[in-house]
N, C-alpha and C positions, 0 to 999 in steps of 0.2 A: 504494500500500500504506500501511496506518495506521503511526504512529510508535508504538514501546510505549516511555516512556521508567521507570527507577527512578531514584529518588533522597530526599533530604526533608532535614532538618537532620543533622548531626552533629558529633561532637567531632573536631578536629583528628588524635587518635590514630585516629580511625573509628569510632567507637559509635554508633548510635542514639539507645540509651538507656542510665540506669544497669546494673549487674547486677541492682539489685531493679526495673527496668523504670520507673526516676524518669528526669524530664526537666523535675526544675524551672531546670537549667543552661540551657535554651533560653532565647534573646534576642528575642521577638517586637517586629520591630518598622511602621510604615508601611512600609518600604522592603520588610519584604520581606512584608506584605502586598500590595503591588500587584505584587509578583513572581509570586505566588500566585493571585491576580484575575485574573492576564495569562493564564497557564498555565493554570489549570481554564476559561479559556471555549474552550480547544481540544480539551478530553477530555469522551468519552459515558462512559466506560467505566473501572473501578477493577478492579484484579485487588490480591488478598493471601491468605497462607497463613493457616494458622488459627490461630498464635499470633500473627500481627497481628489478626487476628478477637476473638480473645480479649480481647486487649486492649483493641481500640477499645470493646469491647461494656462490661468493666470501666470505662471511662473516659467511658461513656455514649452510644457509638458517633458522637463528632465526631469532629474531626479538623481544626475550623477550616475547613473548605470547603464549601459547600453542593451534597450529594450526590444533591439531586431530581431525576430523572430518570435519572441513570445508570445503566447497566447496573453491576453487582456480581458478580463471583465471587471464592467462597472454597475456594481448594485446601486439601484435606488427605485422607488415606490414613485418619484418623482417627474423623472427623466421621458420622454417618451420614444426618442432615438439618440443616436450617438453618430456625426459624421467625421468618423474618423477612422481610417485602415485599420484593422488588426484588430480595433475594439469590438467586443460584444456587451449589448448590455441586459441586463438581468432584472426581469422585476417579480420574481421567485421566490417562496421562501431561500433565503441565504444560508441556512443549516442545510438544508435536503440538497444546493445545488452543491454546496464543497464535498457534504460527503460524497455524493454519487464521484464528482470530480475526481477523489481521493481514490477512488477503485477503479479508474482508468489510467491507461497505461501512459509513464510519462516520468519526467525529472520532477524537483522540486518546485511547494503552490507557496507563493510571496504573499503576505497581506498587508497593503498599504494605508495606512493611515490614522486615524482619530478612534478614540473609546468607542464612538457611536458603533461603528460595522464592526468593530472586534467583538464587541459583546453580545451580537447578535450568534459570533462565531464559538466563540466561550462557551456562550448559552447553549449551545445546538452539540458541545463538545467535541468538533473539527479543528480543534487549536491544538498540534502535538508537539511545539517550539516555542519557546519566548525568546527573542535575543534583543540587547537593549546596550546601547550606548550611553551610559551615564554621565551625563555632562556636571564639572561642579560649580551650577548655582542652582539659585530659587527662584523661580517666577513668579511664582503666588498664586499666579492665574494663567487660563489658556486652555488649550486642547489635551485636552487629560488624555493619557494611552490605556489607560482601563477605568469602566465603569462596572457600575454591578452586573454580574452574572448572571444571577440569581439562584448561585451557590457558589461555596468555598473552589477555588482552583488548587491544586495540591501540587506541589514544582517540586521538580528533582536539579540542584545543580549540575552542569556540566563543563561549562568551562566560565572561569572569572580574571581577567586576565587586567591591570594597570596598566595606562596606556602612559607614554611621555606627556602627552596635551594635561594631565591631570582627570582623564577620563576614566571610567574603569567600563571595561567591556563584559556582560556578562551573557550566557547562554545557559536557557533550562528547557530541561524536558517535561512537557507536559502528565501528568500522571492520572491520566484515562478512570476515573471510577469503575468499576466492574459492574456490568447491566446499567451503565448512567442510561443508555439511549431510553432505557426501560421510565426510569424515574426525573429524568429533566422534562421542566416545562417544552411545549412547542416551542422551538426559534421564533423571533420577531422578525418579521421581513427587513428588507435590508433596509436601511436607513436612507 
């Protein structure tokens, strides 16, 4: 079965981004470009909701990774097309389409963005990665990287590594409940 992992930079308090969706506090550096390099030659496939969409497309639709090839989908309840190559957009439950995703044949599934679509992800129990770039300030406020579940998530460490910038990188594996699918609420559509 494919890995879906989320994660990307954030601040120590948990933001993503600013409240006005600023992210000039991010520390780019080599180190964690080759973290980066390492990670996207294992993934076919980018999932994100549509206020990650929005944004990337604001920001001129990078993201720092070279996205040729991959598969794209943009969740949202929202949206009613996308004109853009490569994209698909999704207005499905967001649990039932990663899992199904997750049993087809393929590299590693990316999930980009804000608490909103993770926790729809969380919720549905398709999340079997966290990896997180720890940035060292506080924001106070902004785009939080997790919201409620609407249960406890259970993390295995795997790797926690100090970075030069003052960042710490970490990576956790998700730790699947036994029968969860039995006992979680239905997924929330995607946001």
């Amino acid at each position: 079965m494919r890995t879906v992992t989320y994660g990307g930079a954030c601040s120590l308090d948990g933001f993503l981004a600013g409240a006005d969706g600023s992210i000039d506090w991010l520390r780019f550096s080599p180190e964690v470009g080759e973290i980066m390099a390492t990670y996207w030659k294992d993934v076919d496939t980018i999932l994100m909701g549509r206020k990650t969409w929005d944004f990337a497309q604001a920001q001129g639709g990078g993201g720092g990774a070279d996205t040729s090839g991959m598969q794209s989908f943009v969740f949202s309840r929202t949206l009613s097309r996308i004109d853009h190559a490569g994209v698909q957009l999704v207005n499905e439950d967001a649990g039932a389409f990663v899992g199904a995703l997750k049993r087809k044949k393929g590299k590693g599934i990316c999930v980009l963005g804000g608490g909103d679509f993770a926790r729809s992800l969380f919720e549905a129990d398709v999340i079997d990665e966290v990896g997180l770039n720890v940035h060292p300030i506080l924001l106070g406020t902004g785009v939080p990287a997790f919201l409620d579940a609407k249960h406890r998530v259970k993390l295995e460490l795997r790797e926690c590594r100090q970075l030069r910038s003052g960042c710490v990188y970490v990576k956790y594996r998700v730790k699947h409940a036994r029968g969860a699918a039995k006992h979680a609420r239905p997924a929330s559509r995607a946001p």
